[in-house]
C-alpha positions in Angstrom: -14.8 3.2 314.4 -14.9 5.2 311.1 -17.9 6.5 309.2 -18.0 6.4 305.1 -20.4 7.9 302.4 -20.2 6.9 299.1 -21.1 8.4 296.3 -24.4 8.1 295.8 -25.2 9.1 299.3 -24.7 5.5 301.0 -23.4 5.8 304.6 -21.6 3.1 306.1 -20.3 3.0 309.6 -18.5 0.6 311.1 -16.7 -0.3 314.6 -13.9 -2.6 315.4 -13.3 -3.6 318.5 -10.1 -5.7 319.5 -8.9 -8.1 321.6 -6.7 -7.5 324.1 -4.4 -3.8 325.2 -1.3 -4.2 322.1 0.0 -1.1 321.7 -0.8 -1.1 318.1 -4.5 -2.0 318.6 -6.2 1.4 318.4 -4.8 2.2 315.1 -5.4 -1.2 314.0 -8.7 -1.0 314.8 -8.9 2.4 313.3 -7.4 1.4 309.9 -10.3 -2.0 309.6 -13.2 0.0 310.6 -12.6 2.4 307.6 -11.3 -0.4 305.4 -15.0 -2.2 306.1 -17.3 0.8 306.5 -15.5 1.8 302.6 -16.4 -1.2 301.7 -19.4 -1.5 302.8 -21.2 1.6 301.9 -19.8 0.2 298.3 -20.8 -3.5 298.2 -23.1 -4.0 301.3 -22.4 -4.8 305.3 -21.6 -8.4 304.7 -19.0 -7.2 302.4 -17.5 -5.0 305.0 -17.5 -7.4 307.5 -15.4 -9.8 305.3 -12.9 -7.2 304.5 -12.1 -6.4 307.9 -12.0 -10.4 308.2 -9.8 -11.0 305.8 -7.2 -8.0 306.8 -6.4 -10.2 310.0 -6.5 -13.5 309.0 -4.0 -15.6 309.5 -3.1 -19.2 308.4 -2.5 -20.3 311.8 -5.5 -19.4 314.1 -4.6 -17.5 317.0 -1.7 -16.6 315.5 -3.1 -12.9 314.7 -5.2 -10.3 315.8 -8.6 -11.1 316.5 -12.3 -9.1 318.1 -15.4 -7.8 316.7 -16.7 -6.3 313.9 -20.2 -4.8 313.1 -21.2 -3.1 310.1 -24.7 -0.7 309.1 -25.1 0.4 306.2 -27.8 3.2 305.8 -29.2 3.6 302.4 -31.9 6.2 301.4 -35.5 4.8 301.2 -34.3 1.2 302.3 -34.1 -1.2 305.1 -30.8 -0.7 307.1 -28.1 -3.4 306.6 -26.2 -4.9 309.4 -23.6 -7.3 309.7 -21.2 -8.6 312.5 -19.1 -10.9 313.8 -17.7 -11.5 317.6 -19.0 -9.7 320.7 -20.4 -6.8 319.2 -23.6 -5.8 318.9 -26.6 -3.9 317.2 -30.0 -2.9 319.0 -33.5 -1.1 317.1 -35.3 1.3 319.1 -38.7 2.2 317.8 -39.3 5.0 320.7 -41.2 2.3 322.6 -39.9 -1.2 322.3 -36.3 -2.3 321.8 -35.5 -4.8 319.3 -32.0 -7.2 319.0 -31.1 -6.5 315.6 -28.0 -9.3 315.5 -27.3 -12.7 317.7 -24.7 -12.4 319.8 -21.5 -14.2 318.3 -18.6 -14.4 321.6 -17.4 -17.1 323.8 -20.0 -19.0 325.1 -22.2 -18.5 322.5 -23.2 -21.9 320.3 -21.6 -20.8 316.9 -18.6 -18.6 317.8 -17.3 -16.0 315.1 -15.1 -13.5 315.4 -13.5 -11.0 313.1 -10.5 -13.6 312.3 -12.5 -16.1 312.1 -15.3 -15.0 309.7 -16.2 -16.5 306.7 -18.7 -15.9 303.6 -21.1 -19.1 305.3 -20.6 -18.4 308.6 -21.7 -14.3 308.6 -25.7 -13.3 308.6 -27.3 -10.4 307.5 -29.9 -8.6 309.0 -31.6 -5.6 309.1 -34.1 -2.3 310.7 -36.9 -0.3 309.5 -34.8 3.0 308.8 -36.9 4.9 311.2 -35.1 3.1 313.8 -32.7 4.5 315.7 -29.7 1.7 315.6 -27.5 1.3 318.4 -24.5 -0.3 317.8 -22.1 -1.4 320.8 -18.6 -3.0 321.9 -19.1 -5.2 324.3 -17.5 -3.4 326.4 -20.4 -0.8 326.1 -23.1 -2.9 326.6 -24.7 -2.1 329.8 -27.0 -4.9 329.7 -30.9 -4.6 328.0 -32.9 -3.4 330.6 -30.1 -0.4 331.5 -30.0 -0.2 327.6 -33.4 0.7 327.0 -34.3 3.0 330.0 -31.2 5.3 328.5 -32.6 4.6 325.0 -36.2 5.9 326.6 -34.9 8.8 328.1 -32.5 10.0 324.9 -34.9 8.7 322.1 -34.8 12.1 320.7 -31.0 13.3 320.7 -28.6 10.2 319.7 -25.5 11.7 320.5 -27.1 12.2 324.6 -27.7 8.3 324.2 -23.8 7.8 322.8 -22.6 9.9 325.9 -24.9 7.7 328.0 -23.9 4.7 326.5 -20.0 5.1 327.2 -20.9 6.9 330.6 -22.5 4.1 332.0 -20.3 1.7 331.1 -18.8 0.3 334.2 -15.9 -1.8 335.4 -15.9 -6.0 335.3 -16.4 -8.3 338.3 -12.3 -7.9 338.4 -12.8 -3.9 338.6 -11.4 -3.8 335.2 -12.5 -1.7 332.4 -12.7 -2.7 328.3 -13.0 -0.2 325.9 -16.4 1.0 325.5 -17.3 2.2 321.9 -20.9 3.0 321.0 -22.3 4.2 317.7 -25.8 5.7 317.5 -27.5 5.8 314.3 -30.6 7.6 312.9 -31.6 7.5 308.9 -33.3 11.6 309.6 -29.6 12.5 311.5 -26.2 12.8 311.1 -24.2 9.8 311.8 -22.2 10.3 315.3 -19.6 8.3 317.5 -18.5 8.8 320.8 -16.2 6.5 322.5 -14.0 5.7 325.8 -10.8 4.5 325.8 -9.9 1.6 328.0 -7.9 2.6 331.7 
């Protein structure tokens, strides 16, 4: 996960999240998220999201890394932009309702991309009101919508309590296994904070 401003007061922040437990993968992951939240606080979320594409593809598919990308991009008195491709995700909460921001994009899904397998055509843009507070997860965070919003109810008014939440409640799978759990909590009126679980 990394976090960029640019210039002109553009904030981009953007987490990776890979597939699989290499050895190599945290810094991997590390090393894409700041290559697409750069971009992206530069030349827009979709722009991220392709650069952190186009640093794993491979020729051969399958024959390199591969997970999930998502990208905001927060700039002052607009709409956020979001971007992603794979299983990761990005959530609006208004204080009362809360609102799927992107369509989920992993296995199972009808049109699966991922981060090696994103392309300009196949990657959608969307975006929040900036009085949103944006959620963005791993999948490995995601404790399902209804757990989602009661912890975005009872932290609406201190994101980095939701982050902590987030990661806290995310549990083991139905094999007792736990996946990294990365969450990212955004707010256009706050400072831009991360918190985030390894894998055990």
């Amino acid at each position: 996960m990394s976090v960029f401003t640019a210039s002109d007061g553009t904030v981009a922040a953007a987490l990776v999240d890979l597939a699989g437990h290499d050895e190599g993968a945290p810094v991997l992951a590390e090393r894409l998220a700041w290559a697409a939240a750069a971009i992206g606080a530069r030349k827009g979320a979709v722009a991220g999201v392709l650069t952190a594409a186009a640093l794993v593809a491979e020729p051969v598919p399958g024959a390199g890394p591969d997970g999930a990308v998502v990208v905001a991009v927060v700039c002052p008195g607009r709409d956020v932009e979001i971007c992603v491709a794979g299983d990761a995700v990005a959530y609006g909460w208004d204080g009362r309702h809360l609102i799927a921001r992107t369509v989920p994009q992993g296995v199972g899904e009808r049109l699966h991309v991922s981060l090696a397998t994103a392309v300009a055509p196949t990657v959608v843009p969307s975006g929040a009101p900036p009085e949103e507070l944006l959620i963005l997860l791993s999948d490995g965070a995601d404790p399902g919508r209804d757990r989602l919003e009661a912890l975005a109810r009872e932290h609406t008014a201190d994101p980095q309590a939701l982050a902590d939440a987030l990661v806290a409640a995310a549990g083991p799978d139905t094999k007792g296994e736990r996946d990294d759990a990365t969450t990212l909590v955004i707010s256009a009126n706050r400072p831009v904070r991360e918190f985030r679980r390894p894998a055990r």
